[in-house]
C-alpha positions in Angstrom: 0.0 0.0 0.0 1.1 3.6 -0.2 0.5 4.7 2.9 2.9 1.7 4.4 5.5 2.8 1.5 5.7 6.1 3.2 6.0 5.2 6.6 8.8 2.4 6.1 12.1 2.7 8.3 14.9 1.1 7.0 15.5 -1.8 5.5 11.4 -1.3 4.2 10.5 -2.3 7.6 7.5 -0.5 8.6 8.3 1.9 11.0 6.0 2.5 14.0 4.0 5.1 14.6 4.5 7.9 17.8 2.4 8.9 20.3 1.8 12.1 18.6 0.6 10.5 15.0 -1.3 8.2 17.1 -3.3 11.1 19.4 -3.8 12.9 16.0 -5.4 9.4 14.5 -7.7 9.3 17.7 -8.7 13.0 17.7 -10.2 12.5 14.5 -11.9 9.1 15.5 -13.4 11.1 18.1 -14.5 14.1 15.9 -16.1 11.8 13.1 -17.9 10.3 16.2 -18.4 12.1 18.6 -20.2 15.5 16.7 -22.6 13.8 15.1 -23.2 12.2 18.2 -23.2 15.4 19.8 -25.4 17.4 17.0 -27.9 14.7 18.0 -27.7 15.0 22.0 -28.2 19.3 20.8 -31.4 18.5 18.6 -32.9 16.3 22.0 -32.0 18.6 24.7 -33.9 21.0 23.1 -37.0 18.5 22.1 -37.5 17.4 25.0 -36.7 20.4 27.5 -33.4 19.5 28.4 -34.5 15.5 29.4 -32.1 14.2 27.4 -28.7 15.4 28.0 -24.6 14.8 27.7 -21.3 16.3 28.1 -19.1 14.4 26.4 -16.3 15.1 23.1 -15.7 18.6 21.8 -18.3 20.5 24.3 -17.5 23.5 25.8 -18.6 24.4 29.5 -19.0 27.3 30.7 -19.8 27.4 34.8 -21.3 30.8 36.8 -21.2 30.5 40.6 -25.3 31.2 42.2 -26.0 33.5 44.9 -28.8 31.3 46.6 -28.7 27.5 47.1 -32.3 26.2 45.7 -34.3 24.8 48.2 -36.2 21.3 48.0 -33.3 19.4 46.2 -33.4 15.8 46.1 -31.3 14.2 47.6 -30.1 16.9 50.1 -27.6 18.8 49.7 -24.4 17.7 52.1 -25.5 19.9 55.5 -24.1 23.1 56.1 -23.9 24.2 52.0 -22.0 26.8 51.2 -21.4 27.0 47.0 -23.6 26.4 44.6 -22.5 26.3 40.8 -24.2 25.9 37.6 -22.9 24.8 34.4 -23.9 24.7 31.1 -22.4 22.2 28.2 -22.7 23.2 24.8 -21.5 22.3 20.7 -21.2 25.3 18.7 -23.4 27.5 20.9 -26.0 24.5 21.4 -26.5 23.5 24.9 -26.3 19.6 25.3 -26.2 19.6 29.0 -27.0 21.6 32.2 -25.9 20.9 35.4 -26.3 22.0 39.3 -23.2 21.5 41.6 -24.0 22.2 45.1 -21.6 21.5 48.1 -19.7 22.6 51.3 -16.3 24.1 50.8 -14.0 24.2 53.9 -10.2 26.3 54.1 -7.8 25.7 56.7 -4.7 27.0 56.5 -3.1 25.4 52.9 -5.6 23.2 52.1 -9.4 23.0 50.8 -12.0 20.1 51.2 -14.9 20.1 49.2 -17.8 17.5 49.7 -20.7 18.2 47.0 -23.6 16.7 45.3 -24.6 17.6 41.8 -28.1 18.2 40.2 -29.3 17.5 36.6 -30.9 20.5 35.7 -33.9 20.6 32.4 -33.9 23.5 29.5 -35.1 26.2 31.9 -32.4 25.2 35.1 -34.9 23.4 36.9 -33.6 20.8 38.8 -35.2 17.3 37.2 -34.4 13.2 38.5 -35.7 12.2 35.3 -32.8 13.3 33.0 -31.4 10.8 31.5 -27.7 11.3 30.5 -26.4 9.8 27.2 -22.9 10.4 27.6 -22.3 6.6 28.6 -23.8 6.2 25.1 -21.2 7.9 23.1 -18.5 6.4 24.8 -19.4 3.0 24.5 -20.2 3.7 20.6 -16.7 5.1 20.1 -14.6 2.0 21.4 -17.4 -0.1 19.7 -15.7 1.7 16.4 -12.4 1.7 17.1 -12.7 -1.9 18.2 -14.7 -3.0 14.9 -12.4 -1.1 12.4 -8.7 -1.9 13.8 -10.3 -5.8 13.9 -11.7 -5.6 11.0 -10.2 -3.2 8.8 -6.8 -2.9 10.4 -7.5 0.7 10.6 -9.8 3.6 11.5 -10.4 6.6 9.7 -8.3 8.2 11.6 -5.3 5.6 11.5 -5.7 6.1 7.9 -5.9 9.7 7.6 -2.6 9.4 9.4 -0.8 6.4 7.5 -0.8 4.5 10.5 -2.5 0.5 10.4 -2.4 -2.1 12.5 -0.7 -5.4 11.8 -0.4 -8.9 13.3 3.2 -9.6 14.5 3.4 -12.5 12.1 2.8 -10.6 9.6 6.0 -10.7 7.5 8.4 -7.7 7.0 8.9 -6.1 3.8 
């Protein structure tokens, strides 16, 4: 193949790829996966008021600390609660996920401790047990692909993009 002809060491002897050529292979795995998967998780957070939700791939976060702790959260918050954040995940200005992160933050002398609980929040930041999160989703299709194509194919997309494959030690050398 042409690829391996490029990436031969000496002696044709394929060489092997780096960590580098190998994190750029994965990157673009994950992109070919995970933004669809993510345009998707967009399309239902908004569909269904924020019910379905992840945070997971090429989202950005943005967090904003809240002056009030909501009352009548379920479970309890841990006693004595002194920080409440809120955080919102989005792709490309689409929120896929909203979060509430509320907890007790304690300073002595060098060190912090900080015991919290966090909230799945709906659409309009109101705090919801029904939410079901789909990140677990997206992660367990993206090994299923990875897994699939290097066994089947030798490669993924990625591998390929970056002249990398993967090949049985008993293969012979060139």
């Amino acid at each position: 193949m042409a690829a391996e002809a490029l990436n031969t060491g000496r002696q044709g002897v394929p060489s092997r790829a780096g960590f580098w050529r190998r994190f750029a292979a994965l990157m673009v795995d994950a992109a070919i996966i995970l933004i669809p998967l993510q345009i998707v998780v967009a399309i239902l957070f908004g569909a269904t008021n924020g019910m379905v939700q992840g945070a997971f791939g090429f989202t950005f976060t943005q967090c904003a600390p809240l002056e009030n702790i909501p009352v009548g959260l379920q479970p309890a918050p841990p006693d004595g609660s002194n920080v409440a954040v809120e955080c919102r995940a989005s792709l490309f200005g689409f929120e896929t996920s909203r979060t509430l992160t509320v907890g007790v933050e304690t300073v002595s002398g060098n060190s912090t401790t900080r015991v919290f609980q966090t909230y799945a929040l709906d659409a309009n930041g109101i705090p919801s047990s029904s939410v079901f999160d789909v990140t677990w989703v997206a992660i367990l299709v993206l090994f299923a692909y990875l897994i699939f194509m290097e066994a089947k194919k030798g490669a993924t997309i990625g591998k390929g993009v970056m002249g990398i494959r993967v090949v049985p030690a008993s293969e012979p050398q060139v």
